[in-house]
N, C-alpha and C positions, 0 to 999 in steps of 0.2 A: 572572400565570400564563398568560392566554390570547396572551400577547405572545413568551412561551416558545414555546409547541404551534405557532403560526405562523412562528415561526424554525426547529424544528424540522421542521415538514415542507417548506420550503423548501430546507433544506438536503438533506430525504431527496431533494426532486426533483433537484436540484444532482447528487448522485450519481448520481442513475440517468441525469441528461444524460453527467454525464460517465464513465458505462459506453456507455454508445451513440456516444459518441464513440472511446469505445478499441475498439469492436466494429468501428466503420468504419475503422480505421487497418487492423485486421488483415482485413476486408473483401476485399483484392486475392490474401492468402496463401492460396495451393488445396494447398499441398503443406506438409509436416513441415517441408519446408530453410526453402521461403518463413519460414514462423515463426519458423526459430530466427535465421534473417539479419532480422531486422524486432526480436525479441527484444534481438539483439545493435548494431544498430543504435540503441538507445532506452539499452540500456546504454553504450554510448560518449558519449552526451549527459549521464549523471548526472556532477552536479561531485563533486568530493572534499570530500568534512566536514572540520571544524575537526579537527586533528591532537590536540585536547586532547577531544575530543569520543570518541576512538577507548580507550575502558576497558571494564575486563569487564563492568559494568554495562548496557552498551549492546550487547553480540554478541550476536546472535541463535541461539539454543538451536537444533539440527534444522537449521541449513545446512550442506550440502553442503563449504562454503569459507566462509571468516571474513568475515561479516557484522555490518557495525555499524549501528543505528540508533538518533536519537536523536528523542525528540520533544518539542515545546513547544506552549503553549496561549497564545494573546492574544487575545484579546476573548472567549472561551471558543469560539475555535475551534483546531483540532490542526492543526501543521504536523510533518507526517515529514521528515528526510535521513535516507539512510544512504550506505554505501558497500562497495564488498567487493573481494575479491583477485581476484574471477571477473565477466569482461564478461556471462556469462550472468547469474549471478546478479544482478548489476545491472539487470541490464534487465528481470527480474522483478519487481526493488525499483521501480523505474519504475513500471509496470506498474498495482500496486495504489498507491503514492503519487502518480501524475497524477489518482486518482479519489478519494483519503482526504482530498490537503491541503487544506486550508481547510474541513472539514466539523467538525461539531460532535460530542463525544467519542458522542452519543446515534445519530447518522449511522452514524459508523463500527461500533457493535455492532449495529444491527437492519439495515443495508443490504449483506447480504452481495456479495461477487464474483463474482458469478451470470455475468458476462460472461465469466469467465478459463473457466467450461466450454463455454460459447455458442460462443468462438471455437477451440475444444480444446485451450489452452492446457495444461492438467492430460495431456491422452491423450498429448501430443509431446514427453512432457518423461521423461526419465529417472525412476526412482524416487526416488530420492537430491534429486532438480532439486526434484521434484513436492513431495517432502515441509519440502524449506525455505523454496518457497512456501508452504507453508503452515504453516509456522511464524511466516515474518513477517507474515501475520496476524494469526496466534495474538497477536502481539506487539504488532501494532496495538489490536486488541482488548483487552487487557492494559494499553495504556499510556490509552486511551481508557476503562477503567473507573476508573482511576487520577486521570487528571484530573477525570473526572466524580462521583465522592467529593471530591475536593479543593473544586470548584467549589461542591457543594450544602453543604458544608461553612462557605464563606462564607455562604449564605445567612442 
């Protein structure tokens, strides 16, 4: 049990590294464009998902453009892809999966995205943009209570 609590906040630190890491990418951007070319930039780098991976099960509810995400657990940590028809939205899926993957499903629910308002990600973003961020969230969160019933389940 106390071998748990020591993974687990190892991992919460792991996130908040790697929010401070995504805080200093957007660091140089002083303007709305800066952002959305930095946004769009991080989107051009996600790969494409497994074509058998893209079902209704996996789009994501509240985006703007057809978003799929899928996720998996190994060693009882969470790995996200998705993919979508929009570079922006991409790069939002970026965004919060450079800072989810490899954390563990307890990470991902109490370590919110504190850094996407830090760096005004949420203020530069259309409504529509703003609210499929955070959907995929939601989604993240979702899929991490999902595993984490599964996991204590094996217990």
């Amino acid at each position: 049990m106390q071998e748990k609590a020591i993974q687990d906040q190892d991992s919460f630190r792991t996130c908040l590294e790697k929010q401070e890491k995504m805080k200093q990418i957007f660091k140089s951007c002083a303007t709305q464009e800066a952002k959305y070319e930095k946004i769009i930039e991080l989107g051009k780098k996600q790969k494409p998902i497994d074509p058998l991976l893209k079902t209704e099960c996996n789009l994501v509810p509240g985006c703007q453009s057809i978003m799929y995400m899928n996720t998996t657990c190994k060693d009882g940590l969470l790995y996200f892809e998705s993919e979508s028809d929009a570079i922006i939205s991409s790069g939002l899926a970026v965004l919060l999966i450079e800072v989810y993957n490899g954390e563990t499903p307890e990470t991902v629910l109490k370590c919110p995205p504190k850094y996407l308002e830090e760096i005004g990600i949420p203020a530069s973003l259309t409504p529509g943009r703003a609210n499929g961020l955070a959907s995929l969230y939601v989604r993240m969160k979702k899929d991490a209570l999902r595993f984490l019933v599964l996991l204590h389940s094996k217990e």
